[in-house]
Structures are given as structure tokens and as C-alpha cells.
Wavefront OBJ file of the C-alpha trace (Angstrom):
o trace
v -42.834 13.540 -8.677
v -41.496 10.308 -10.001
v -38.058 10.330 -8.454
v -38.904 7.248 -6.540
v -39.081 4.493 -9.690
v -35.694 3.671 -11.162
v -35.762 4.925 -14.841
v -33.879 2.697 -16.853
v -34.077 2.420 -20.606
v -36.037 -1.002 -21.058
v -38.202 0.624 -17.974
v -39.001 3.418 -20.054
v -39.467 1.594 -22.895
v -41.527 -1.265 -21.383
v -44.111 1.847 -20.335
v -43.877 3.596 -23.745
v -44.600 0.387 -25.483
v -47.743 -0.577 -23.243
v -48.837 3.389 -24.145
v -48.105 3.102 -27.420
v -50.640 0.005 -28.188
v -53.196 1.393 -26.331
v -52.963 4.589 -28.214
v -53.007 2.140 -31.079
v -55.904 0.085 -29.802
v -57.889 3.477 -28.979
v -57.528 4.860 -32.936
v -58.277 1.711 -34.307
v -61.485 1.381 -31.888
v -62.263 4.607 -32.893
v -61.867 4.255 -36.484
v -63.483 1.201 -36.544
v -65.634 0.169 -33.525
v -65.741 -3.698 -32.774
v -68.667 -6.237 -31.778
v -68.439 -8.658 -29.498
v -67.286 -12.062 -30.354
v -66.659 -15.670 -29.192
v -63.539 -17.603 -29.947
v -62.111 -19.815 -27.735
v -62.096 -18.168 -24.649
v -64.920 -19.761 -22.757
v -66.281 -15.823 -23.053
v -67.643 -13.541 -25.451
v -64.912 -10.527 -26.104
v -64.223 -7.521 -27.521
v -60.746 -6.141 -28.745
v -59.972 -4.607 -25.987
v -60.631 -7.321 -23.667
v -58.288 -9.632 -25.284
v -55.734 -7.400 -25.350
v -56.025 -7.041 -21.469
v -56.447 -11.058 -21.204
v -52.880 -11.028 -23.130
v -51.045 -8.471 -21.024
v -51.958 -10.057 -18.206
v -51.554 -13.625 -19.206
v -48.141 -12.428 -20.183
v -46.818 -10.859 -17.424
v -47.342 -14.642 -15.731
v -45.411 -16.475 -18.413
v -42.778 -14.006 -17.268
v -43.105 -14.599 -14.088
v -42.699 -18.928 -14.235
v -40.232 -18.424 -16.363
v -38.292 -15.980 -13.624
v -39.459 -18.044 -10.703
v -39.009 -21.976 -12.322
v -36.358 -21.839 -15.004
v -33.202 -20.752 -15.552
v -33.948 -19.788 -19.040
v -33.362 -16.348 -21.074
v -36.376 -13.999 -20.331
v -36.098 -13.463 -24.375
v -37.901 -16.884 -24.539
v -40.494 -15.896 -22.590
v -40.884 -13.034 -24.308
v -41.358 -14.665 -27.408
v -43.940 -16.829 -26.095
v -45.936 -13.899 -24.997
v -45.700 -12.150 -28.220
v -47.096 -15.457 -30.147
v -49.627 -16.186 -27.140
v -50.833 -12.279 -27.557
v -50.988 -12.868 -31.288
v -53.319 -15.904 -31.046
v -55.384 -14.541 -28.377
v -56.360 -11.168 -30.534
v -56.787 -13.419 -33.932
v -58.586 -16.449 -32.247
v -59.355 -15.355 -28.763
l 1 2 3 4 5 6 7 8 9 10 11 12 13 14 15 16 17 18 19 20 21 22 23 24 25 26 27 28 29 30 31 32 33 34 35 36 37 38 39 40 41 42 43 44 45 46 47 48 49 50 51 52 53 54 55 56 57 58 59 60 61 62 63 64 65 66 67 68 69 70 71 72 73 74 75 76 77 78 79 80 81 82 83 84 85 86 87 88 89 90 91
């Protein structure tokens, strides 16, 4: 059914991770529903919004980092990580 994708470990646990938070995200909406709010985005948000805004925002850091520097993908990733963080605290 999925023979077509190449499974490699940091495939599989690129996909688990991305499951994982929004398993996360789910229980903690659940748990404790959110309102809401306006931070610096030019938009009013809720949780789950800004997490999407951060994925996404993310996968484009990697991408100019892949497609204008010849720089370790490991800085990019730790960009995204502190972007993501900022975005769900202040976003």
C-alpha cells in the first residue's frame, strides 16, 4: 500500500514526530480548550493555527536554506524550532 515512498529512518521519524504533536496538540485542546488571540501576527489565532503557521513557515526556512546556502540543514533546523517556539508563545 505504501511500497512506493522510500522508508528511511529520519522519514519515519519526521512523520511520527509531526503525529506525535498533533496528538499532543489534540489532548491538550481537549483538556483545555483555547480562545482566540492576537499577537503579532497581523491575525487573530488559535493554538492550532499557529502551530500550522509554524510547520509551514518551517518547511520554507528549509527550503532557502537547501536552495541558497551551502549550510548544514541542522541550522535550519534550529531556526525553525526557535521560530515555532516564538510563534506559539507570541504569535
Amino acid at each position: 500500500m505504501i511500497a512506493w515512498m522510500q522508508w528511511t529512518l529520519p522519514t519515519a521519524i519526521f512523520f511520527a514526530t509531526i503525529a506525535a504533536i498533533l496528538l499532543v496538540m489534540t489532548v491538550f485542546e481537549v483538556v483545555k480548550p483555547c480562545v482566540e488571540r492576537k499577537g503579532f501576527l497581523p491575525i487573530a489565532t488559535t493554538r492550532g493555527d499557529r502551530l500550522f503557521i509554524g510547520l509551514l513557515s518551517s518547511a520554507y526556512i528549509h527550503l532557502l536554506f537547501l536552495g541558497l546556502t551551502e549550510a548544514s540543514l541542522w541550522i535550519a533546523l534550529a531556526i525553525s524550532v526557535v521560530w515555532l517556539g516564538v510563534l506559539l508563545r507570541w504569535g
